[in-house]
DRENDO-1510 file (C-alpha; in Angstrom, 1 decimal, always signed):
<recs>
REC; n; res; u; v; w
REC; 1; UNK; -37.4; -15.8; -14.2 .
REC; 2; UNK; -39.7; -18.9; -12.8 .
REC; 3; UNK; -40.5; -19.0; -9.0 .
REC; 4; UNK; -38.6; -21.4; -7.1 .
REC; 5; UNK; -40.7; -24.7; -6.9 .
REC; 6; UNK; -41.6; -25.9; -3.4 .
REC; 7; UNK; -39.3; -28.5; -3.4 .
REC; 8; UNK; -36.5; -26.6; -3.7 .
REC; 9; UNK; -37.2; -24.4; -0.7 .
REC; 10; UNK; -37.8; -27.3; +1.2 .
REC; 11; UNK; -34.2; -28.4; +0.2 .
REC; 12; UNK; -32.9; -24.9; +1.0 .
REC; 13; UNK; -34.9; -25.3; +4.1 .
REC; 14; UNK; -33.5; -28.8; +4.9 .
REC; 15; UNK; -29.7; -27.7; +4.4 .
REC; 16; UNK; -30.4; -24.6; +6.6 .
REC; 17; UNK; -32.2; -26.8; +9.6 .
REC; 18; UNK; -29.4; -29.3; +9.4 .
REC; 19; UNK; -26.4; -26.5; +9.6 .
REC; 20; UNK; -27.8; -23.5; +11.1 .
REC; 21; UNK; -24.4; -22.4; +12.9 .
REC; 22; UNK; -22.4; -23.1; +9.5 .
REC; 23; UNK; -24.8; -20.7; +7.8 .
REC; 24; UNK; -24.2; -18.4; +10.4 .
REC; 25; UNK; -20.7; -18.0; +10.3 .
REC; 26; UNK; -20.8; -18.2; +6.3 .
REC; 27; UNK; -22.9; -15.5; +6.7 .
REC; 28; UNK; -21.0; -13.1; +9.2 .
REC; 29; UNK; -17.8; -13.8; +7.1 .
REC; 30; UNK; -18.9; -12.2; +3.9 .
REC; 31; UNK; -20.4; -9.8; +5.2 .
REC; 32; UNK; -17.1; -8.4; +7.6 .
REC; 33; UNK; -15.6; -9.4; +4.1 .
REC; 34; UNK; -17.4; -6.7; +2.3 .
REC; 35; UNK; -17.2; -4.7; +4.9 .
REC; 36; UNK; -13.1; -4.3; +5.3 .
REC; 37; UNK; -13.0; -4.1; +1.8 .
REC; 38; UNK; -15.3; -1.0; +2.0 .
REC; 39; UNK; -13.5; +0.2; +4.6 .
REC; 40; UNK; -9.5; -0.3; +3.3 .
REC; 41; UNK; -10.8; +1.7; +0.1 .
REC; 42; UNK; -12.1; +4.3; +1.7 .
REC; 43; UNK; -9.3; +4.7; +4.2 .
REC; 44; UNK; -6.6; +4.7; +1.2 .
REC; 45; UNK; -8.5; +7.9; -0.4 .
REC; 46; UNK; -8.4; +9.6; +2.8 .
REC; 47; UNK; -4.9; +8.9; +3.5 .
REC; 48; UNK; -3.8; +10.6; +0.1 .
REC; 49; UNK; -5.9; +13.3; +1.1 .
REC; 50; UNK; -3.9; +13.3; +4.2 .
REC; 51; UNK; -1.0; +13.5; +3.1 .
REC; 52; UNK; -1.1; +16.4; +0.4 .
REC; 53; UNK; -2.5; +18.1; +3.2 .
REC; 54; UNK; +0.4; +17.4; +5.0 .
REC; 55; UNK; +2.8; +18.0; +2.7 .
REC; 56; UNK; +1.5; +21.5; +1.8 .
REC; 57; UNK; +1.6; +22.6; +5.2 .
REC; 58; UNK; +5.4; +21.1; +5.8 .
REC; 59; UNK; +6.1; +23.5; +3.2 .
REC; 60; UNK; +4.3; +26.2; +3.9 .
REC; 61; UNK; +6.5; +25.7; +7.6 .
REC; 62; UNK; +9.5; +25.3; +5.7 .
REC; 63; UNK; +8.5; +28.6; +4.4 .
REC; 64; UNK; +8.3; +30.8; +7.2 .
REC; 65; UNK; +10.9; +29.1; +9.3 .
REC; 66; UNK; +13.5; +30.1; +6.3 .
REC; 67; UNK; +11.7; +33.5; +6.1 .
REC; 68; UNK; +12.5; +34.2; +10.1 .
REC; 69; UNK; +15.6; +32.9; +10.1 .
REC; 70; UNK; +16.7; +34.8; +7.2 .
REC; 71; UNK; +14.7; +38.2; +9.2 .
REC; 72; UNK; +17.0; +37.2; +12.4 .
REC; 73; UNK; +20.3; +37.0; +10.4 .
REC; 74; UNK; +20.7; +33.5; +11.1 .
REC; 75; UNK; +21.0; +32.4; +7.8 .
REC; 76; UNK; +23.2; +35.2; +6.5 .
REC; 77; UNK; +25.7; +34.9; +9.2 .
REC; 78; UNK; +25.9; +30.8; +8.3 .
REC; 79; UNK; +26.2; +31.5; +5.2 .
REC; 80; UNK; +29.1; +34.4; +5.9 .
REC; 81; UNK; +30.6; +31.5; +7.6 .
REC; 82; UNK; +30.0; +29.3; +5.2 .
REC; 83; UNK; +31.9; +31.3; +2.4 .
REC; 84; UNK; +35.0; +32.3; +4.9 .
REC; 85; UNK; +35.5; +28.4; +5.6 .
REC; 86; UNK; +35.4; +28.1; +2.0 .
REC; 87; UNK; +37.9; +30.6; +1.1 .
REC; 88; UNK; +40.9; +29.5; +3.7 .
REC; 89; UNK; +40.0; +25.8; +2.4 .
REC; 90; UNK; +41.1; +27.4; -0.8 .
REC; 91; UNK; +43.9; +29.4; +0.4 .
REC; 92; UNK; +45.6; +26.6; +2.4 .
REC; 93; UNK; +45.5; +24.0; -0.5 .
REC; 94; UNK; +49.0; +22.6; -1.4 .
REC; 95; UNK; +49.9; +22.0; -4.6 .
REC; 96; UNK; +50.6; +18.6; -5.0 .
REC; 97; UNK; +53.7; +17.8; -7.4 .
REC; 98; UNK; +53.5; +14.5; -9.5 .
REC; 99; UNK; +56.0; +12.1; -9.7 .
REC; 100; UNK; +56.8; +10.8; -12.9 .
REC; 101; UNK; +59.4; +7.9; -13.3 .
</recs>
């Protein structure tokens, strides 16, 4: 690689002197550029991390509620309930008679 020759720094210089505030702006722009592209990509790793995490404990919740219900007999009286509702469903069915012509 050659060294830049005087002339074009001066021309680099020039454009710089002439639009200082464009070169400003050009300059804060890709740089917040780069920097919400750091930050969405990290934030989308962390969010999966999130939400295993939170899925695993929603079960592990799940879990135990189910576990102290079942300890409290709500579950086995629902489901008691469940099957006796079932039954007269059954037992009160009519038989339905088809019509032929």
């Amino acid at each position: 690689m050659t060294t830049p020759s005087s002339e074009e720094l001066g021309k680099l210089q020039k454009l710089l002197l002439k639009n200082p505030i464009a070169f400003t702006a050009a300059f804060f722009v890709s740089f917040c550029g780069m920097l919400i592209c750091t930050v969405v990509l990290l934030t989308r790793e962390s969010s999966n991390d999130w939400k295993t995490q939170y899925e695993a404990e929603r079960q592990a919740n799940r879990e135990l509620t189910n576990e102290l219900l079942i300890n409290n007999g709500i579950i086995r009286e629902y489901r008691e309930v469940a099957k006796k509702a079932d039954s007269v469903i059954t037992e009160t069915k009519v038989p339905v008679k088809i019509l032929k012509k």
